[in-house]
N, C-alpha and C positions, 0 to 999 in steps of 0.2 A: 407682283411688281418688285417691291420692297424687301428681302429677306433680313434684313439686319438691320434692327434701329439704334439709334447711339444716342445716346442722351446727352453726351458733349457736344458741343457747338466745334462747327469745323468750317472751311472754304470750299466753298466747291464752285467749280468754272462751266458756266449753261451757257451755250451755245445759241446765238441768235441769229436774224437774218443783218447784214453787213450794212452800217449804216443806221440800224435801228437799235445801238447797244443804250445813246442815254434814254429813249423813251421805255426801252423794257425795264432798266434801272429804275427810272420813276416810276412806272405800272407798277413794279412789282414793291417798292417800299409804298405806294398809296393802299393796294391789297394787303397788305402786311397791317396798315392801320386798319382799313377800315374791317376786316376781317378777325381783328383781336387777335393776331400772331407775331407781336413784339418778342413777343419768350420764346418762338421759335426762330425767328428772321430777325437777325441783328444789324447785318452792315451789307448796304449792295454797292458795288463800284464798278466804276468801267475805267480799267485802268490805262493812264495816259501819264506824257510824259512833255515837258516845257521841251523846244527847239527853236532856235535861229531860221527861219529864212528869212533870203534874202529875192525881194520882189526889187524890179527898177532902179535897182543900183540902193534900195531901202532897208535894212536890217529890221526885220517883225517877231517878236517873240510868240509863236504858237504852240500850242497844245495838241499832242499826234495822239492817239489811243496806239497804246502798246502791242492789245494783240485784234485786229478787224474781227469785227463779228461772233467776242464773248465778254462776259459778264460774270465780275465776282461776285459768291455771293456766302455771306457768312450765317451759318443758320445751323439748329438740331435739325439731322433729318428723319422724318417719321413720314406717315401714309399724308396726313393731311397735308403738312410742307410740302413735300414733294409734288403732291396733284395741286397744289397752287401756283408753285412756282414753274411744275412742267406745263400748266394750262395758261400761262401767260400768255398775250397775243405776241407773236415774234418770236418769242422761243420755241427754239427746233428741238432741242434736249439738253438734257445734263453732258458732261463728258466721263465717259467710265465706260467698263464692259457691259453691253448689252443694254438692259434698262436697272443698273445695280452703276450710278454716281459713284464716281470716284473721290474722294475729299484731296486736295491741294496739300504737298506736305506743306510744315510747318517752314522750313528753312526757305521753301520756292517761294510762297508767299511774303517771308521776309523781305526779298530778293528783289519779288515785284514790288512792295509798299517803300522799301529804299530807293530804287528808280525813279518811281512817281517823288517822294518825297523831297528832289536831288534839287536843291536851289540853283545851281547854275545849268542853264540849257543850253543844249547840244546844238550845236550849229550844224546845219543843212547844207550840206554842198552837194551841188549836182553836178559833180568832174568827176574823172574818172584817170586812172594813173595812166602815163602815157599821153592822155589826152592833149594835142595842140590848142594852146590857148592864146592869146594876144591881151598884153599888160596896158591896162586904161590909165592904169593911174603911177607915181612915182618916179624915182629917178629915172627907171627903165620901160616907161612910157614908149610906146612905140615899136618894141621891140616882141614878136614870137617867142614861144617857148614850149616845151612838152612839161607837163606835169610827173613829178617825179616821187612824191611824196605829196599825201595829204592830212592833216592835226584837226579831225572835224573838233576836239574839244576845245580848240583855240579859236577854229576860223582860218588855219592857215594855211598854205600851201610853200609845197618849194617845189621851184618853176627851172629848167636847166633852159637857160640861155647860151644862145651861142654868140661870143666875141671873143675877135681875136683870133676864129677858128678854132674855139675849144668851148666845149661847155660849159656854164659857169651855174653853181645853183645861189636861188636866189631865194630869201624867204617872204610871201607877198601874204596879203591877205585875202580872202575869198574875192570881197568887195573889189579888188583891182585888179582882175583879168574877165577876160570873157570870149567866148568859143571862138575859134578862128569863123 
């Protein structure tokens, strides 16, 4: 199975079935206790990230999971780790060649724990450039436009309306247009 044990603690990303990543996360730190494997299994996460949607004309801040259907998980790996954490119910395997886990570099992991970490969320928009929309709210209420740009870190869009027989862009916010 295992050819190489490492006695430093590292990241490594198990692979689950899609939808089952917080119950593997909790299975597998509940085994971690009751199994006396703290000194092996340090930190499990299922990494996510705060976002903006926008339901009913309503701004909701949710929580997306970054990557569907895996699980970090920081631990020394040896024989017994490893047949713990690969015999958990939902996990399909480690990520790496063959049955030989691959550990997470240090900088990617950074990367991902900055992400998750990020206080302001990323707002959701489900437009697309180009896309014709109809302005609900605003001075230009009433008026068509295609989408020409979109600032998902703001919420914002700029919308090219046509007056006067020329396009004009316009900068709206998510919240006040919506699909022709």
């Amino acid at each position: 199975m295992i050819n190489r044990y490492d006695t430093k603690k590292h990241w490594y990303a198990i692979h689950t079935y899609s939808g089952y990543e917080e119950k593997v996360a909790e299975t597998i730190r509940q085994r971690a206790e009751s199994l006396d494997m703290n000194d092996k299994i340090f930190n499990v996460i299922v990494p996510k990230e705060k976002m903006i949607e926008v339901k009913n004309g309503k701004r909701k801040v949710v929580e997306k999971r970054i990557f569907q259907g895996y699980v970090m998980v920081e631990m020394k790996m040896d024989e017994a780790s490893w047949y713990m954490v690969r015999n958990t119910l939902s996990v399909t395997g480690f990520v790496g060649s063959g049955t030989e886990p691959t550990p997470i570099e240090d900088e990617e992991m950074e990367k991902i724990m900055k992400r998750m970490g990020r206080e302001e969320p990323k707002h959701k928009i489900d437009f697309n450039i180009g896309e014709v929309v109809s302005i609900t709210d605003g001075p230009f209420k009433g008026f068509d436009g295609s989408i020409n740009e979109i600032d998902a870190q703001k919420g914002k869009l700029k919308v090219l309306v046509n007056m006067f027989g020329r396009d004009t862009p316009v900068e709206l916010d998510s919240l006040q247009v919506k699909r022709v």
